[in-house]
C-alpha positions as CSV (number, residue, x, y, z in Angstrom):
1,X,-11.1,17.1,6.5
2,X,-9.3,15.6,4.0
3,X,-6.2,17.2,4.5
4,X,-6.3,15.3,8.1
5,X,-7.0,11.9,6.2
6,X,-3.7,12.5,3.7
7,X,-1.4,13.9,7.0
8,X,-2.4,10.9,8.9
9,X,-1.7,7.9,6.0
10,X,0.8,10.0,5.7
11,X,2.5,9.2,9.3
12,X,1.3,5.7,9.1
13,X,3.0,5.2,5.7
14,X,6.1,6.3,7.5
15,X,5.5,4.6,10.6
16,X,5.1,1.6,8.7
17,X,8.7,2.5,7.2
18,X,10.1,1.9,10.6
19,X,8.7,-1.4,11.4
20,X,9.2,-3.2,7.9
21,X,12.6,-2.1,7.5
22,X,13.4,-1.1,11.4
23,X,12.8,-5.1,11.6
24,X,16.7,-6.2,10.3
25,X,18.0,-3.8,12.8
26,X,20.9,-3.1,10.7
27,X,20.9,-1.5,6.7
28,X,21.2,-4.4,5.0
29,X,19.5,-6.2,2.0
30,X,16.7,-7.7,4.4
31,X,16.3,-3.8,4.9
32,X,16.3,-2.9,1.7
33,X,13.7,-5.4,0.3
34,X,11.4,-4.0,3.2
35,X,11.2,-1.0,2.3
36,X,11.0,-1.4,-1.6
37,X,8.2,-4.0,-0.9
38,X,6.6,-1.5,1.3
39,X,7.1,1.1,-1.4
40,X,5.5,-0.9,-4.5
41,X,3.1,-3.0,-2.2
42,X,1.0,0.6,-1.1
43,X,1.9,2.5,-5.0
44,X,0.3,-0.6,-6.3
45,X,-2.7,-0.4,-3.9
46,X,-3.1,3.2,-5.0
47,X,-2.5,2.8,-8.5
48,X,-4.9,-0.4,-8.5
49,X,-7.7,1.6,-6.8
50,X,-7.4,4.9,-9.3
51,X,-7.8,2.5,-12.3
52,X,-10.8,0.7,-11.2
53,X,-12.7,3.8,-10.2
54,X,-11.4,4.9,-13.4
55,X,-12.8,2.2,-15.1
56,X,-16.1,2.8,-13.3
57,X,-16.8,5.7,-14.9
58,X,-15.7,7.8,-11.1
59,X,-13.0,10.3,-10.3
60,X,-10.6,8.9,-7.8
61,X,-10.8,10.9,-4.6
62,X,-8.4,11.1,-2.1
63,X,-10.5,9.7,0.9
64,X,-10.6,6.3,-1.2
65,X,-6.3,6.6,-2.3
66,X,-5.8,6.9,0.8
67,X,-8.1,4.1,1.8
68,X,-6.1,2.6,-0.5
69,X,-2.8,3.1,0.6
70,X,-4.0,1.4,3.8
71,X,-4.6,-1.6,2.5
72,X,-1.4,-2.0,0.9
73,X,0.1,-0.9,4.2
74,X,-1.9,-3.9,6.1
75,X,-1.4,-6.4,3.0
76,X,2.2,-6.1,2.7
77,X,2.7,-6.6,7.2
78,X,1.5,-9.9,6.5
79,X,5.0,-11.3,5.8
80,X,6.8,-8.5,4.0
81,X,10.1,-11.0,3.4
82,X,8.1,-13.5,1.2
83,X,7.0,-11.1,-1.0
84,X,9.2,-9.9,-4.0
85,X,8.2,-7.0,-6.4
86,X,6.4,-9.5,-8.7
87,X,3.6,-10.1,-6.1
88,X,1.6,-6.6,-7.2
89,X,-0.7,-8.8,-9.3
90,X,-1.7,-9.9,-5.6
91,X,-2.5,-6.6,-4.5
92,X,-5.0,-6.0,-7.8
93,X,-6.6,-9.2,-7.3
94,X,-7.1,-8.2,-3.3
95,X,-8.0,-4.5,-4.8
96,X,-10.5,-5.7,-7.3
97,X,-12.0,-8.1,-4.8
98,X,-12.2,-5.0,-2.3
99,X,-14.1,-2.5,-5.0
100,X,-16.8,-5.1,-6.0
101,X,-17.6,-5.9,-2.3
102,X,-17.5,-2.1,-1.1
């Protein structure tokens, strides 16, 4: 079962590739910042969400990285041109917010 999970936010991770960076129709540095913001936008998600199970006292599994990952995936589609590499503080805050609510 959770080989499933990781092979399908697996796709979507790519899929999402596509459309963030597929968007300037052309390899340029509109491009480029899509997919680096895509990039550190869904590792910080991940990363985010190990540490605070961490923190816890809980072993990060891969149903909730994955989870995770997702949630970078959707925060970053909001406007992925805005955001620069210093807006992962964002995705804590939205992770932290996320894991006391859950």
């Amino acid at each position: 079962m959770v080989y499933w999970i990781l092979l399908g936010t697996t796709f979507l991770w790519i899929g999402w590739y596509g459309f963030n960076a597929g968007s300037a129709l052309e390899i340029n540095h509109v491009a480029l910042q899509a997919f680096m913001t895509t990039t550190i936008a869904t590792a910080s998600a991940m990363v985010s969400w190990m540490v605070l199970e961490t923190i816890h006292g809980n072993h990060p599994d891969m149903v909730g990285i994955c989870t995770s990952a997702l949630c970078g995936l959707v925060g970053v589609e909001v406007c992925y041109p805005c955001w620069s590499i210093h807006d992962r503080n964002f995705m804590f805050t939205c992770q932290l917010y996320l894991h006391y609510v859950h």
